[in-house]
N, C-alpha and C positions, 0 to 999 in steps of 0.2 A: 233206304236206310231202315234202322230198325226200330215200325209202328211200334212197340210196346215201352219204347226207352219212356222215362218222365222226367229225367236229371240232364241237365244241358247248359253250357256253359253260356247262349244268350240264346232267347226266345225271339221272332219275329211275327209280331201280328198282323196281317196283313198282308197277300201277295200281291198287289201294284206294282206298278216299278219300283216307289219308295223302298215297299221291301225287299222286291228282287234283290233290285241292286244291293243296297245292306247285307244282303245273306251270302251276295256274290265275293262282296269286298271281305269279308270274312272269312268266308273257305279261300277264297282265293292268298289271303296273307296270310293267315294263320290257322285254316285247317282247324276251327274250333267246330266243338259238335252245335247244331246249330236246329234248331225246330222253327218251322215257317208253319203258321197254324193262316187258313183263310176260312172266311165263313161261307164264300160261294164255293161251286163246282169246280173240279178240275178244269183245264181249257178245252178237253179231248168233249169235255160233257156240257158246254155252256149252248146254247142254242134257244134265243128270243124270236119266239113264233111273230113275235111283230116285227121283225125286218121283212118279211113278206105280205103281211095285212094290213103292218099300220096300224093295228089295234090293243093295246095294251091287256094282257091276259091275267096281269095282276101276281104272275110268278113273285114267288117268298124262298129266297131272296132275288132278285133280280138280274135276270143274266147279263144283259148288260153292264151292269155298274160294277156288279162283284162276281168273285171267280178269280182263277188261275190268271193274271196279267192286268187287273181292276178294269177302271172305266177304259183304260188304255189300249185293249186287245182288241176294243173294237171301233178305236174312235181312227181319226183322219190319217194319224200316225207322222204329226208335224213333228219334228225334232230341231226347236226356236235357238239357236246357236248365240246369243246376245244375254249378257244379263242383264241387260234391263228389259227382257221380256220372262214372264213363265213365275212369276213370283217376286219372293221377299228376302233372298238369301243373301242378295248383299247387306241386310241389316246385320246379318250374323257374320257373313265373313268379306275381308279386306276385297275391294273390286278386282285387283290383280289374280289373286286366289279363288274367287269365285270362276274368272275365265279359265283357271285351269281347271280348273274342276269339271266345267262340260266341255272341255277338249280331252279329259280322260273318260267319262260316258260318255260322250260322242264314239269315242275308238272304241268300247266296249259294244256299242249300236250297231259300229261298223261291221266288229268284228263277227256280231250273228247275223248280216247280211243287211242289214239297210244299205241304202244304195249310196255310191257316191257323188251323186250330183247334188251341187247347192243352189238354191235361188235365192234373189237379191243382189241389193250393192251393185257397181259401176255406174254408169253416167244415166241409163236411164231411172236408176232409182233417186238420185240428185234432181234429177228432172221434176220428178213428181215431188218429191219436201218442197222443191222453191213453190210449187203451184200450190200444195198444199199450206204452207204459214201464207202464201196470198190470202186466204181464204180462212184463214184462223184456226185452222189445223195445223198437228204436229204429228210427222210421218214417223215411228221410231225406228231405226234399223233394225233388219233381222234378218240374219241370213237362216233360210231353213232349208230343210233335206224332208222332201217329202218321202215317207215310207209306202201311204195306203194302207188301207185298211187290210185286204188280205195280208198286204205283207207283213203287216204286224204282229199279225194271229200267228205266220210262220216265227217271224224271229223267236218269240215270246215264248212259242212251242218247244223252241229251241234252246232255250234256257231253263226253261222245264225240265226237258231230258237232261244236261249237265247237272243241273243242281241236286233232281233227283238218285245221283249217286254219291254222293257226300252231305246232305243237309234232309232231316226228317222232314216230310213234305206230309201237312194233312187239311184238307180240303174237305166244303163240307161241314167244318166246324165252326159254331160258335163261340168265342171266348165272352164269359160271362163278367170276370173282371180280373182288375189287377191285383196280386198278391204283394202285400209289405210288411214291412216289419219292422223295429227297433235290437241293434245289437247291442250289448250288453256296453255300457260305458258312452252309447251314441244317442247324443240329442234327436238326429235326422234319421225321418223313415226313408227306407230303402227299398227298390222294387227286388225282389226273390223269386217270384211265377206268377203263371196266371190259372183261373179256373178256368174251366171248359163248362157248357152249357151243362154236358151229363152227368157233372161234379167231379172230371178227373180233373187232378189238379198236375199242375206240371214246372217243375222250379228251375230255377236259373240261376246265372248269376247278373244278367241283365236282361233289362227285356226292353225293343222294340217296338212302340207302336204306332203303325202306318194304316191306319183304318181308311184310307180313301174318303171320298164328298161322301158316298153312302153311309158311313160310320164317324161323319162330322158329330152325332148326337150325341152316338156312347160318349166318346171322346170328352165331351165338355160333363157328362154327367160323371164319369170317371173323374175329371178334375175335381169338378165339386166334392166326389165324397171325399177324397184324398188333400182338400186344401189348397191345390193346385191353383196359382192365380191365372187369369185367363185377360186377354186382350182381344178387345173386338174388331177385327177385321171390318171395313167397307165391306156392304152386302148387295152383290150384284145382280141386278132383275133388269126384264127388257123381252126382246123379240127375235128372230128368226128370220131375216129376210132371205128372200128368195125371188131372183130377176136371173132373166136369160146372161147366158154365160158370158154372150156378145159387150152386155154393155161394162161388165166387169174388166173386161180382158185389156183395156188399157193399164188397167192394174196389176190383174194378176200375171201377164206375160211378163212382166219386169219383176214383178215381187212375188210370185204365188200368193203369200198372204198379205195386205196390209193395214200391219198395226197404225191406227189414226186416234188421235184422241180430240177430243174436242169441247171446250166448256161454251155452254151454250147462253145467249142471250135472253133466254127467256128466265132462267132460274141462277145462271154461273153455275152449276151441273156439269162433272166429266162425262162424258157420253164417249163408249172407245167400242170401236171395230173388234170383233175377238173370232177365230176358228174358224177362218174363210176358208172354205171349200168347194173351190175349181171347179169346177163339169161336173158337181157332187150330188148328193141327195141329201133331204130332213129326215130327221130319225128323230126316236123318243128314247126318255128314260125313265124308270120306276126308281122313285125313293122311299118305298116300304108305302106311304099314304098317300104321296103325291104322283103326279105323271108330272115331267118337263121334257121341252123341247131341246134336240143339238142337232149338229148334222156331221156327215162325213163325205168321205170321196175316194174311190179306190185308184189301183196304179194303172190298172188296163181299162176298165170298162168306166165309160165316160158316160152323163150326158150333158145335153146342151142348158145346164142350168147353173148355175151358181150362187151359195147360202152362205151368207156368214150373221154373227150374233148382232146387235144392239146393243152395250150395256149398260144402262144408268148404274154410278157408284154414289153410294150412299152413306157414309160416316154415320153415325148416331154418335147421341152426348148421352150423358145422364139424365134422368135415371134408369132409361133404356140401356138392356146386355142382351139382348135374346136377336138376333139377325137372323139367327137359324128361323127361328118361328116366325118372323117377319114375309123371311122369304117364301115359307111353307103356305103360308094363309094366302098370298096372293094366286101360288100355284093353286091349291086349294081351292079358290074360287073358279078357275078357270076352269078346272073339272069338274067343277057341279054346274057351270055355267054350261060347258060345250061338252059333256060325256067325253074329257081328255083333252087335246090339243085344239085351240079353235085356230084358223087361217081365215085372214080378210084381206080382200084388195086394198091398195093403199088409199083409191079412190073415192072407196065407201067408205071408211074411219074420216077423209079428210071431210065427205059430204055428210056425217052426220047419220050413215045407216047403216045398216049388217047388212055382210056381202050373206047372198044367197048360193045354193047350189047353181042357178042359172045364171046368175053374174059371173060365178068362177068360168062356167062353161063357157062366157062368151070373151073370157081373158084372151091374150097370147101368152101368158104363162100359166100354166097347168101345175096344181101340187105333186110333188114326189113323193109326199109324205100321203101316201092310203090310209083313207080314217080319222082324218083330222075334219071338224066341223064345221065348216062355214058359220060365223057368227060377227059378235063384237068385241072386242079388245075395250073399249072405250067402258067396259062395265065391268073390266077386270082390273085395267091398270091405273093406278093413282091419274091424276093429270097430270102431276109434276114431271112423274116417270113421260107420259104418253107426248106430253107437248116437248123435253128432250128430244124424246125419239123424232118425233117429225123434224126438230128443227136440225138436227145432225143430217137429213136424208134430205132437207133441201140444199144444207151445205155441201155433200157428196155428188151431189148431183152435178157439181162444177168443176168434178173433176173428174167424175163417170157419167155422164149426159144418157137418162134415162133411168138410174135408180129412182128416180123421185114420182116415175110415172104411175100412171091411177092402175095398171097391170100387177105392178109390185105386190109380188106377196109376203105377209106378215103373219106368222105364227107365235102364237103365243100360251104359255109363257116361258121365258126362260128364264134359270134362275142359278147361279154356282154357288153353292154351300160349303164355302171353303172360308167361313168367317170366325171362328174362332182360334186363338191362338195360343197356347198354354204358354207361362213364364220358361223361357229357355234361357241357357248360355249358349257361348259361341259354337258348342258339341253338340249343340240342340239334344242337351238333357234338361229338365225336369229338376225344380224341386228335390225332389223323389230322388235321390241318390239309386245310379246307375237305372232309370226309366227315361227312357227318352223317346220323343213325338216326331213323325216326318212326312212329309207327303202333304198333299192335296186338303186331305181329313185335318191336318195339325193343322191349317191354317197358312204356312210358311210356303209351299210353290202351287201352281197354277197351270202345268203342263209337264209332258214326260222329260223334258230336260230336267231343270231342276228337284223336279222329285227326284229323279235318279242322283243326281248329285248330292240332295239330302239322305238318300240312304248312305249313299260312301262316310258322308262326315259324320253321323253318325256311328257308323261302322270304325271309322278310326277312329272316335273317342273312344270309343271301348276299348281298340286295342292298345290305344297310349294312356289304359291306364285312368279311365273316364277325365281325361282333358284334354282339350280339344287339339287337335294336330295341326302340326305348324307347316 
């Protein structure tokens, strides 16, 4: 489409899914002209030299997280078919309607190649909830369609090209802020464009903004100038485990993922399983100051390990509003502590010392993640957070025999910056007449399903008219 246009009938910040999808459901019903502005690279040009080192090179902005398909193009490629998994959308829309909704991005997922096969559900995942509430867990359903990771990069690719013939695509760019204004006769400010880092300005008649986890910050500094009230999401911190694939597999062969949640004895603390990753490896990610932990898993090439999160959730009251920054200073510590990622056996944290390089060596399980430091967790993580953690990993143990072993590896830290929430309606607009927040970044989902779903509802408010669609 044509780079020099600046006049468009709705702007989309952000290429994530949130956006994707938004910009898709909009060419696709009504062929409006349509500018998807992202501040990382293209997908053709995203390329994090520490998927092969393991060592965080400090790229600005971060290949991983931003780019052409956000944190998504390179993450496990789960697509969580449940809503009560991947977010908060049911606060906004009716349970019935939220299920439609990721049964219509489901078939849009389909349609650029994710595979057909689902996991979860039947008698063996019955099996494991009755073992699990024995045990004081709560198993939640989920059926998912695992993608992989290369194949996500294809699909996503693939949406690229279609879009790129109907909807201005620019990459690359920074949007510096949002543009508003008062119309003559109107109490209420109204979004009209946004600036660009280099002072182009570019106007609309609505503007979309899906800034992904990476752009959780703008996002809330954006609300502040604009009055915008904000709601503090639970802020989730915790670890990375990693144990041979073996002792998982009673798990994962009935569920590939499962979601467990668990409030612990020690504090009443949710502590919940998140991003399990089969035969996968640990990966990192750059938040512009911080380094954290995630992992993935691809469709073909396996190994024999398997990583999923840890997450203590955390509510704040007043006079605490910053989770962003909460979470930041733990990661923060962890990389002035261990120069990035530290990894401990589970056996040294529970004995009171830092695993060494010669400890790891004499494990059976080996880190996937290159460049991560042998250290200690216990000088990074609160206690409250760290005694959670163990006490979920001796409760998992009784239904995975072996997670709990002194081999266990724990990377740390991990941390999802999806805590802020700006005041929506059910359109997920804004205050701000005709501005509206989606994705991961807004605070409202948690994974590529409902992001993608939050772009569509989005997308139809606009079209009906900025209210919400029935």
């Amino acid at each position: 489409m044509d780079a020099a246009r600046t006049s468009f009938d709705v702007i989309v910040v952000g290429a994530g899914p949130a956006g994707i999808f938004a910009a898709l459901e909009l060419v696709r019903r009504d062929g409006l002209r349509v500018a998807l502005v992202e501040r990382g690279p293209d997908i053709s040009r995203r390329a994090c030299p520490a998927r092969k080192t393991g060592i965080c090179t400090g790229c600005e902005p971060c290949d991983i997280t931003c780019g052409w398909g956000g944190a998504g193009a390179f993450s496990d490629g789960k697509l969580t078919l449940s809503p009560e998994v991947g977010g908060w959308l049911d606060r906004f829309v009716a349970p019935g309607r939220l299920l439609e909704l990721i049964q219509y991005v489901d078939g849009i997922w389909l349609e650029y190649g994710a595979t057909d096969e689902v996991h979860g559900g039947g008698k063996k995942a019955d099996r494991i909830r009755r073992q699990a509430l024995l045990h004081g867990m709560t198993l939640v359903a989920a059926p998912v369609r695992h993608m992989g990771t290369e194949r996500s990069y294809d699909i996503l690719t693939r949406m690229r090209a279609e879009l790129e013939k109907c909807v201005t695509v620019r990459t690359g760019v920074m949007v510096e802020r949002i543009v508003t204004e008062k119309k003559a006769g109107e109490s209420d400010l109204r979004a009209t464009g946004v600036v660009l880092g280099d002072g182009t300005r570019l106007s609309a008649d609505a503007v979309i903004v899906a800034p992904g986890r990476e752009g959780a910050g703008w996002l809330v500094d954006e609300c502040r100038r604009l009055h915008i009230g904000m709601r503090t999401n639970p802020v989730d911190i915790g670890v990375r485990v990693e144990v041979a694939a073996a002792i998982m597999e009673p798990l994962t062969d009935a569920l590939y993922e499962s979601k467990l949640i668990y409030y612990t004895p020690s504090f009443d603390d949710p502590v919940r399983t998140f991003c399990m990753n089969p035969y996968g490896e640990v990966s990192i990610e750059n938040y512009g100051d911080v380094v954290t932990v995630n992992g993935h898993s691809y469709a073909a090439a396996k190994t024999d390990r398997t990583n999923f999160a840890l997450l203590v959730s955390t509510d704040f009251t007043e006079p605490f509003d910053d989770p962003l920054a909460y979470g930041k200073s733990i990661a923060r510590l962890a990389n002035l502590i261990g120069k990035g990622i530290i990894v401990q056996r589970l056996g040294d944290l529970q004995q009171g010392q830092r695993s060494t390089a010669e400890r790891l060596r004499r494990g059976t399980i080996q880190p996937t993640l290159r460049g991560a430091t042998p250290g200690d967790l216990a000088f990074v993580l609160p206690y409250r957070h760290l005694r959670d953690i163990l006490d979920m990993l001796e409760t998992m143990d009784k239904l995975a025999p072996g997670v709990n072993g002194r081999d266990t590896l724990l990377y740390g830290v991990e941390v999802k910056f999806y805590s802020a929430r700006p005041e929506l309606d059910e359109g997920l607009q804004t205050p701000v007449k005709n501005l509206y927040a989606v994705g991961d970044g807004a605070g409202v989902t948690r994974g590529l399903i409902q992001a993608s779903a939050a772009g569509v509802i989005a997308a139809r408010s606009i079209l009906n008219g900025g209210r919400p669609a029935a």
